[in-house]
N, C-alpha and C positions, 0 to 999 in steps of 0.2 A: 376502586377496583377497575381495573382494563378489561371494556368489552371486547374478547377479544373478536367473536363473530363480526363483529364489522370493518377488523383488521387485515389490511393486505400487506403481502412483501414487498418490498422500495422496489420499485421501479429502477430500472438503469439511469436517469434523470435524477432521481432523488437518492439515488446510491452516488453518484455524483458529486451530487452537495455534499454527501457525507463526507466524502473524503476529501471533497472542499474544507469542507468544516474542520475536521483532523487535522487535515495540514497546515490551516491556521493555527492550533491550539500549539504545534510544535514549537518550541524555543527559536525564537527571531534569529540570534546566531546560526543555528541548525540549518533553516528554510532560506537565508542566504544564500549560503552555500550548496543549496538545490536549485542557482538559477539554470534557465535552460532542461533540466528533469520534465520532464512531458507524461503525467501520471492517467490514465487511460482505463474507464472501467469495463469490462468486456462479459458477457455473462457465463462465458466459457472461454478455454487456450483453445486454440486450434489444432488439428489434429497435428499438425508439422512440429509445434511445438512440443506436444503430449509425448509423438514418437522419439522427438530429438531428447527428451530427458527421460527416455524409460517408461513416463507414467502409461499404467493400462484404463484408468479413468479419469474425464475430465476432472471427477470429482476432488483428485489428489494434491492438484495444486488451486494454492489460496492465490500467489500474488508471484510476481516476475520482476525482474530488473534486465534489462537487455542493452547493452551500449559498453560504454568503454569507460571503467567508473574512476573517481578520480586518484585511487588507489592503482590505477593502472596508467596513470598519463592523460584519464582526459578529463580534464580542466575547459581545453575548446576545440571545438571539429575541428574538426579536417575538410577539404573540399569532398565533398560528395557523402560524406558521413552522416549517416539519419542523427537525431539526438537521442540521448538518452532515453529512456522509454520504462516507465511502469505501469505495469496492466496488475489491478484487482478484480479478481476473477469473482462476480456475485452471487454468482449459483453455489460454487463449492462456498465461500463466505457464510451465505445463508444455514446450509447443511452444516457445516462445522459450528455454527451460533444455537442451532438447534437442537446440537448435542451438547453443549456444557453452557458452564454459567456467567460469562461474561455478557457485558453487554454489548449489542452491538455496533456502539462506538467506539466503543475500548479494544473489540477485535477489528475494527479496520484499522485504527490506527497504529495496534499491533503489527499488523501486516503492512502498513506503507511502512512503521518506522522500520522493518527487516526490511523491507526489499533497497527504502533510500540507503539503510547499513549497506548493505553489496557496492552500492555505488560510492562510498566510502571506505568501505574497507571496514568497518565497523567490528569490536570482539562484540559477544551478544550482551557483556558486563554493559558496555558503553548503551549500546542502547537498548537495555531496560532501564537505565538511568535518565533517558531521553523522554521512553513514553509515561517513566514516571511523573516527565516536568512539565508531560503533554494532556495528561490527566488532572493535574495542579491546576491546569490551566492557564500556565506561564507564557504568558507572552511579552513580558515585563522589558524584554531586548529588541521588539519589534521594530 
C-alpha cells in the first residue's frame, strides 16, 4: 500500500521527466517526425493565452501546440519563425488526474500525444492508436 502522507506532487522538474519519459515510450516512427517540436511544461497558460482561447480558468486547459504544424506547411522555419512549441500545463494535469482514474502517465502522454496530433494534423482514431502503442511500450522503431 502507498503511503500516501509522505507523498508530494511532481515538481515542474520531475513533470518534466515525465514527459520525457512519454515521449520516449511513443513509436520511433512518430517521434521522428517531432524533430524540431520543443515540448515545454509550464504550471499554468498565461493569461494572453487563457484570453486568446476564450478560457475563464487556467484550470481549463491541459496542454497547447502553438506553431505552424506540418499539416499546415511547416515541415522547416522560416527566418524569424519561433519553433514549434508544446506547453503541458501541470496544475490543470494534476487537477484533471485527481478527478478520474488514469494514471498519471497515461494522462500526460494522452495530452502530448493530442497536442503532437494538432501539429500533424491527426483524426483523434490515429492517435488513440498511437498512445495505445505508447502504453505497449513500443519502441521497437526507435
Amino acid at each position: 500500500m502507498t503511503d500516501w502522507a509522505a507523498l508530494q506532487a511532481p515538481s515542474l522538474g520531475e513533470f518534466e521527466r515525465l514527459a520525457e519519459t512519454a515521449f520516449r515510450r511513443l513509436p520511433g516512427a512518430f517521434r521522428r517526425l517531432c524533430e524540431g517540436v520543443v515540448i515545454r511544461v509550464e504550471d499554468f497558460p498565461d493569461d494572453e493565452t487563457l484570453n486568446a482561447m476564450g478560457f475563464e480558468s487556467p484550470f481549463d486547459l491541459l496542454g497547447l501546440f502553438r506553431g505552424v504544424g506540418l499539416a499546415q506547411g511547416g515541415a522547416s522555419l522560416m527566418t524569424g519563425q519561433f519553433p514549434n512549441m508544446i506547453w503541458l500545463y501541470r496544475r490543470p494535469i494534476l487537477d484533471y488526474w485527481a478527478e478520474h482514474e488514469e494514471t498519471l502517465g497515461a494522462l500526460v502522454t494522452h495530452v502530448l500525444v493530442h497536442e503532437i496530433g494538432h501539429h500533424f494534423g491527426l483524426s483523434d482514431h490515429v492517435m488513440a492508436g498511437i498512445e495505445a502503442a505508447a502504453e505497449a511500450g513500443d519502441e521497437a522503431t526507435a
